[in-house]
N, C-alpha and C positions, 0 to 999 in steps of 0.2 A: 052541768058540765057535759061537752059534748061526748056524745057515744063511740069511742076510737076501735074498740073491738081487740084483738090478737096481735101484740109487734113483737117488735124486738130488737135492740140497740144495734146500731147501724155500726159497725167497724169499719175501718180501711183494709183491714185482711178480710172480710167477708163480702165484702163491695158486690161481689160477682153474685157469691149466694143469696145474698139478702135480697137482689133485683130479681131472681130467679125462681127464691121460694114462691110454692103456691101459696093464699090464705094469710098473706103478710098485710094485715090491716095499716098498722103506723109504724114508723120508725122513730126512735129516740139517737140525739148525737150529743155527744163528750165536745161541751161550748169552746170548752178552752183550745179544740184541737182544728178548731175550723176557722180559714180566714176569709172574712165577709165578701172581701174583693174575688176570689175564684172561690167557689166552693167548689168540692168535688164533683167530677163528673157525675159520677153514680148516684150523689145526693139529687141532683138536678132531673135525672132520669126519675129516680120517685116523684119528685116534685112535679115534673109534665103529667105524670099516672095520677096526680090528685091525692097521693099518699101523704097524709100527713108527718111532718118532724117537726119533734119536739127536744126543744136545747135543752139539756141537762147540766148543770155546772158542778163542779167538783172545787171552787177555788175561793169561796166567795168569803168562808169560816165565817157567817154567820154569828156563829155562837162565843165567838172571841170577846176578849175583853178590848180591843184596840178596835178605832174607826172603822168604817167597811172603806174597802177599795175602791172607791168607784170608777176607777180603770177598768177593773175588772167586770164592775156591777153593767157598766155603759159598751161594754164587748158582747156581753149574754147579752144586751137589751139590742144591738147590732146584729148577732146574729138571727136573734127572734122575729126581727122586722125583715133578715134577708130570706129566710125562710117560711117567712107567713104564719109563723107559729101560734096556736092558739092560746099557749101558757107555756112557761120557760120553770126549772126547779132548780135546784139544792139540796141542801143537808140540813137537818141539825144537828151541827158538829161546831167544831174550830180547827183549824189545818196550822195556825202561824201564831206566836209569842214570842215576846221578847225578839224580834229579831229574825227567828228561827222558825224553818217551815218544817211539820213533821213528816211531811210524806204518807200521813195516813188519815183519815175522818175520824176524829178525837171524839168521843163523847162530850156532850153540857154537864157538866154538875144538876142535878135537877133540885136547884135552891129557888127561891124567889129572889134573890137578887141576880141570879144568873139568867134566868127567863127575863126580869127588868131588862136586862142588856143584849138580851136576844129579841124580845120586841123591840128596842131603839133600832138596832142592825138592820129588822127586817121591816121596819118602816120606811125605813133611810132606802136601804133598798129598793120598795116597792115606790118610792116616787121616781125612779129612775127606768124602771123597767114598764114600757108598752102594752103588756097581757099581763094577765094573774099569774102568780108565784106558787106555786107548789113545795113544799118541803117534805123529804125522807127522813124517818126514822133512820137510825147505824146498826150495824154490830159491835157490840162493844165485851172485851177483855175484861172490863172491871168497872166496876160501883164504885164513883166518887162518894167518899163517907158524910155523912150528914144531910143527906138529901131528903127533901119537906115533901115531894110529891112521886106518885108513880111517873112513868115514862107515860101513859093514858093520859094522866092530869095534867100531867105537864102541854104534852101536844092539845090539850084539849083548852087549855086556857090561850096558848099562843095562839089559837085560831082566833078565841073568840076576842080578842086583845086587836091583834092583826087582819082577819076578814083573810090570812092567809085558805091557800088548798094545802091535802094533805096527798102525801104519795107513799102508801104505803109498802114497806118492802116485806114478804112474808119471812123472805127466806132469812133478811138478818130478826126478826121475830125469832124463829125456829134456832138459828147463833143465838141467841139471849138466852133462849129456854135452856140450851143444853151446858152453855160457858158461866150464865149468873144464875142462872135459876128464875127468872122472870115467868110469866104465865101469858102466852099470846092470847088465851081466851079473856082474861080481865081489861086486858091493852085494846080490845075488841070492843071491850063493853066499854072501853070509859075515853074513847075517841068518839069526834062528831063525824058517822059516818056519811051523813047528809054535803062532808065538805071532802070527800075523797075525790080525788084529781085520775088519778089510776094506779096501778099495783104493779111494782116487779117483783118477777121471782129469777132464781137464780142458782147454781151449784156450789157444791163444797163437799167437803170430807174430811173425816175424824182423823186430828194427830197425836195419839196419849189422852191424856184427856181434854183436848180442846178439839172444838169443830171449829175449823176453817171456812168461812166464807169467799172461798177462793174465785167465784167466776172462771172457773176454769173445769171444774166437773161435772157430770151430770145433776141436772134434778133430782134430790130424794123423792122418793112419795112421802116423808112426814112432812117435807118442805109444802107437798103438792095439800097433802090434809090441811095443812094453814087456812091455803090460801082456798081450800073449801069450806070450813069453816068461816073464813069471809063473806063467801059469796050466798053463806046459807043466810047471813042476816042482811047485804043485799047486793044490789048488782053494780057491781064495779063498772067506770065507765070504760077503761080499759086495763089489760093484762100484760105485762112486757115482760119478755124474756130476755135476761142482760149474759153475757158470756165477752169474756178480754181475753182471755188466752188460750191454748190447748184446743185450739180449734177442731171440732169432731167432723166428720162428713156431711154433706147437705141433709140426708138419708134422717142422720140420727140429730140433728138440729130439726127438721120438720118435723120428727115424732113425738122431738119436747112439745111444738106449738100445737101440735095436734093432742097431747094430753093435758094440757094448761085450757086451750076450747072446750075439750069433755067435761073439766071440771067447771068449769063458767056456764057450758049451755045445761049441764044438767041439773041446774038452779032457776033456770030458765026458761025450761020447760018444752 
């Protein structure tokens, strides 16, 4: 996979900063929010600088038990090709049932028949889309009960099943550790990290006893230890810093990407 280096998810409230930060290797954009026919100015601006974007989709529910959309599947594969993108992502999740959309990135049951129906989806998918696929680990609230495999095995079979990439997220790792009790370090050991696509990291903050995955607050440093513990077993081909709301200053945005580089090149040597 190619070598992308330092981004960070491209907003329309950040348009200005994100052309402005120094040290901004690639940009990731939210698929569903771009329309092919104009894309944003400011995307296009990266786009003349040779900055790589990369479509991320948030719509796709993969993990559903219902057909994949291929409206939706054939819009991320549109905007992939309007942007030259080198690989487009997802989830493994489910967003829609029965009817009904939930509004949030659902966890899979981690059954083998639920993986069966998550390789069809991302088959089906993968004939419709132009570049390789990429899939995110979630944060997940809770443990569907009866589950045959860890969250590691699980993604580690749907690679080897699918030829999918994977996209690591540390920071919903570090949501797992704190809300189910899960262990980023075994989830490390039992993915093929030979098929990592790149890494988000991200903010959040404790409410009672849950940690919120918000994208809206600073990086922890346990979030930031994750994802050195990544990069000690090996080198990521890139790191993204994602943030949707609560937008902080340029100042204190470049200092996350500037401490996300520290922990990448000092693996690096």
């Amino acid at each position: 996979m190619k070598d992308l280096g330092v981004g960070i998810g491209w907003r329309s409230e950040i348009d200005l900063t994100v052309e402005r930060l120094p040290g901004v290797d690639f940009v990731e954009i939210v698929a569903e929010n771009i329309h092919t026919g104009h894309l944003p100015e400011s995307v296009t601006i990266l786009l003349e600088r040779g900055i790589p974007v990369l479509p991320h989709a948030v719509s796709l529910s993969l993990g559903g038990a219902e057909e994949v959309d291929l409206k939706r599947v054939d819009h991320l594969a549109s905007v992939a090709e309007a942007v030259g993108a080198p690989m487009v992502s997802d989830h493994v999740c489910f967003v829609r049932a029965g009817g009904l959309d939930s509004g949030h990135l659902m966890p899979v049951p981690r059954t083998r028949d639920a993986l069966d129906v998550l390789v069809a989806n991302v088959k089906r998918a993968q004939e419709h889309l132009p570049v390789p696929l990429a899939l995110e680990n979630v944060a997940a609230l809770l443990e569907w009960p009866d589950g045959e495999l860890t969250e590691g095995q699980f993604l580690a079979e749907l690679v080897e099943r699918t030829d999918c990439w994977l996209l690591v997220d540390v920071a919903n790792l570090y949501a797992n550790a704190r809300n189910i009790g899960t262990d980023p370090q075994r989830f490390l050991d039992e993915i093929p990290l030979e098929r990592l696509a790149y890494v988000h990291v991200a903010g959040g903050e404790q409410h009672g006893d849950i940690y919120h995955d918000t994208h809206a607050h600073a990086v922890l440093p346990e979030v930031l230890d994750v994802l050195d513990e990544l990069c000690s077993r090996v080198a990521p081909p890139g790191v993204l810093l994602e943030r949707d709301d609560n937008y902080p200053s340029d100042a204190e945005i470049s200092a996350e990407l500037a401490a996300i580089r520290a922990v990448v090149d000092k693996h690096r040597g």
